[in-house]
C-alpha positions in Angstrom: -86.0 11.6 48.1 -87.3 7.7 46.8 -91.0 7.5 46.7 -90.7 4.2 48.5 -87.2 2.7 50.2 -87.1 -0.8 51.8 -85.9 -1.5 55.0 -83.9 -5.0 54.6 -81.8 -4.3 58.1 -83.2 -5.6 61.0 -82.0 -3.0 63.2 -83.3 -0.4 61.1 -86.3 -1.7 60.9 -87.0 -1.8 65.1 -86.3 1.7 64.7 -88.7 2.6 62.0 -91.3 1.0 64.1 -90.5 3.1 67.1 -94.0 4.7 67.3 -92.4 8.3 68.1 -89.7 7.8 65.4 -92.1 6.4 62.6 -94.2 9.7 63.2 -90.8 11.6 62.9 -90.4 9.8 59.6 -94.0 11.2 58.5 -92.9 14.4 59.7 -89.8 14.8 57.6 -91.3 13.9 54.3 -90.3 18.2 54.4 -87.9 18.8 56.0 -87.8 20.2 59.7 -85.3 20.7 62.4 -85.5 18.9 65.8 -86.7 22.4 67.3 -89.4 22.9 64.5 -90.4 18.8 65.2 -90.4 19.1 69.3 -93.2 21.9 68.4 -95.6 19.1 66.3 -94.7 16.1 68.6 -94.7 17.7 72.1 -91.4 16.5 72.8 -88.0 17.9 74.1 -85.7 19.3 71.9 -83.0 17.2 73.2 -85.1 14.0 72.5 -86.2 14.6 69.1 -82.7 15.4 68.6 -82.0 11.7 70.3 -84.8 9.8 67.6 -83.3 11.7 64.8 -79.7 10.7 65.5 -80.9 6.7 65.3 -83.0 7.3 62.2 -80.0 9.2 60.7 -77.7 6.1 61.5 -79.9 3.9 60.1 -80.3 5.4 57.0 -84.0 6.6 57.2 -83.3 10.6 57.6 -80.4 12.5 55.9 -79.2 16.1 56.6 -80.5 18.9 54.0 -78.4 22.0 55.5 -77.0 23.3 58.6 -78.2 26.4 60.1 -75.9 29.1 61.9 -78.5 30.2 65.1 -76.4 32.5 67.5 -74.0 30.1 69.1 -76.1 27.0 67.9 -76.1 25.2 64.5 -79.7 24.0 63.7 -79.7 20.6 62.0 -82.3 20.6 59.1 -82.7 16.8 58.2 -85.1 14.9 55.9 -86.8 11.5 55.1 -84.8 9.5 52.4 -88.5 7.9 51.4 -91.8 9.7 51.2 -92.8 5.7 52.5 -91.1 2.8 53.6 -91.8 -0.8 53.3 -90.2 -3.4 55.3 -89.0 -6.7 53.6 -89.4 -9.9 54.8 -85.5 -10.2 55.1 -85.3 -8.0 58.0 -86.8 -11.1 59.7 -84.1 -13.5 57.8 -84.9 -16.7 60.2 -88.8 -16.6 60.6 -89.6 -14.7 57.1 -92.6 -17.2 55.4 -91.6 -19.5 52.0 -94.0 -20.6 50.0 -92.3 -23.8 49.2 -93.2 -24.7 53.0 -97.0 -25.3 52.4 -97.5 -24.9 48.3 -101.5 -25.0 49.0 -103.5 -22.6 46.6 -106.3 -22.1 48.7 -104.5 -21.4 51.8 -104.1 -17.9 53.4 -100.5 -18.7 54.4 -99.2 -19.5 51.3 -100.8 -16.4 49.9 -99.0 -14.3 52.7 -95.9 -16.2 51.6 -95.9 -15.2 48.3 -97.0 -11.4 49.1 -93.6 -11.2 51.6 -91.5 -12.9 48.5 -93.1 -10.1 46.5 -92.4 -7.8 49.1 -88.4 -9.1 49.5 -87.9 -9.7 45.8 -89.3 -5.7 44.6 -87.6 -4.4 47.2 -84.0 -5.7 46.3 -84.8 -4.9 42.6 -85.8 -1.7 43.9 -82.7 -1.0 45.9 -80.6 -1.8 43.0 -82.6 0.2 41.1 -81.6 3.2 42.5 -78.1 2.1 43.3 -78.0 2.0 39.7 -80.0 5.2 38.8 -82.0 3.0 36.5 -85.9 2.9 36.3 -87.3 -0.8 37.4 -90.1 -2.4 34.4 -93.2 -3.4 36.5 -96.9 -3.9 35.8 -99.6 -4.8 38.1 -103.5 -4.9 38.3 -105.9 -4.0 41.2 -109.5 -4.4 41.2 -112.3 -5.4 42.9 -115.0 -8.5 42.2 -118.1 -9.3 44.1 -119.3 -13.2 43.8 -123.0 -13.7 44.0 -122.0 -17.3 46.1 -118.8 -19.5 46.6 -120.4 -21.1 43.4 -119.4 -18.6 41.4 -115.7 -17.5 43.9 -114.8 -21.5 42.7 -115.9 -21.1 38.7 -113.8 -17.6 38.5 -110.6 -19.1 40.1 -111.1 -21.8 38.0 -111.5 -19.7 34.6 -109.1 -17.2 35.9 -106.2 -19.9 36.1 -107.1 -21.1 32.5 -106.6 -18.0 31.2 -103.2 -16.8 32.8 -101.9 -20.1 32.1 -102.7 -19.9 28.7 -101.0 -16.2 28.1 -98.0 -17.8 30.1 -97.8 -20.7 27.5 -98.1 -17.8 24.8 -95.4 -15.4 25.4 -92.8 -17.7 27.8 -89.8 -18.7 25.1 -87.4 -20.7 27.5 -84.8 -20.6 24.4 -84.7 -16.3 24.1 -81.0 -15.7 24.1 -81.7 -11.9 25.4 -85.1 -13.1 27.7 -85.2 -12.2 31.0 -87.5 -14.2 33.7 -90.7 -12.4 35.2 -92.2 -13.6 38.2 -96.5 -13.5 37.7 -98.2 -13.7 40.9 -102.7 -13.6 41.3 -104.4 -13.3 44.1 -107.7 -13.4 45.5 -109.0 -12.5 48.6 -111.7 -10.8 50.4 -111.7 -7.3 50.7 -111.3 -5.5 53.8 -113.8 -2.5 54.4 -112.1 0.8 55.1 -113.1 1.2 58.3 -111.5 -2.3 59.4 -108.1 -0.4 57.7 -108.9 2.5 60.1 -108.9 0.5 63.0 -112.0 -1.0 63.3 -113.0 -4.7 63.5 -112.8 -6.3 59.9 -115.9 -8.6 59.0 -115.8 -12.1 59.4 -114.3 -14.2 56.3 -116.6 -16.0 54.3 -117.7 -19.8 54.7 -117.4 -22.5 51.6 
């Protein structure tokens, strides 16, 4: 089973988002039969049986064993993915491109660039386990609280001085066995856990 898989078909990507067939998918991360699932749903046999069929064709579920019950044989299946992610190329003709609007401060280029993160990983991803090769990536997460928009505007600032200053350090456009990385930064606000829960996030900031 992949920790994470990425759903590039658009198809199989309705059917991920099939609310009874998504909590199927979080069901199987151990694998279950369509009786043993009808129990933890509350749903027919025969219907579970009917989710797990789509899943299955789509590549999100895979069969672990067959069972011999009486005159019945039980169908233990699995997820392929503890987690799936869905690129932006399941949505080829409206997926966002940063070269559309290449504004800094704007939200939409920044959600441009997180779905052309989202797309690029997961094709490296994908080939990476084609392959049965690991995939080199880094990335940082934290958190920073600005005292005022003061001191959001003097961090940006500082912050893009310094990147583009280890850029200039270590790029070597002439390395015969180089190969290209893409850098992205971002900063945003943070959104409170209880907003990620469901609940109303907090207004963005002004200035």
């Amino acid at each position: 089973m992949q920790e994470v898989a990425v759903i590039e078909d658009p198809a199989a990507a309705e059917a991920s988002l099939d609310p009874m067939r998504s909590r199927l998918l979080a069901e199987l991360v151990e694998p279950g039969s369509a009786t043993s699932l009808a129990a933890k749903v509350g749903l027919a046999r025969q219907k579970v049986n009917y989710h797990l069929r789509t899943l299955e064709k789509h590549g999100l579920v895979e069969l672990v064993e067959e069972r011999r019950k009486g005159n019945v044989t039980e169908r233990v299946m699995r997820a392929t993915a503890s987690s799936f992610v869905i690129s932006p190329t399941a949505l080829a003709a409206v997926q966002p491109d940063p070269a559309r609007s290449p504004d800094r401060l704007s939200a939409g280029w920044l959600l441009a660039l997180a779905a052309q993160l989202v797309r690029d990983v997961g094709e490296l991803v994908t080939g990476a386990v084609r392959e049965h090769k690991r995939l080199a990536t880094f990335a940082i997460d934290g958190q920073v609280r600005f005292a005022s928009a003061a001191d959001r505007s003097a961090f940006a600032e500082e912050l893009t001085a310094c990147v583009t200053a280890l850029v200039s350090k270590y790029h070597d456009e002439s390395a015969p066995g180089g190969r290209d990385h893409r850098l992205v930064v971002a900063v945003h606000p943070a959104v409170p856990p209880a907003a990620r829960r469901g609940g109303r996030p907090s207004p963005g900031e002004e200035g």
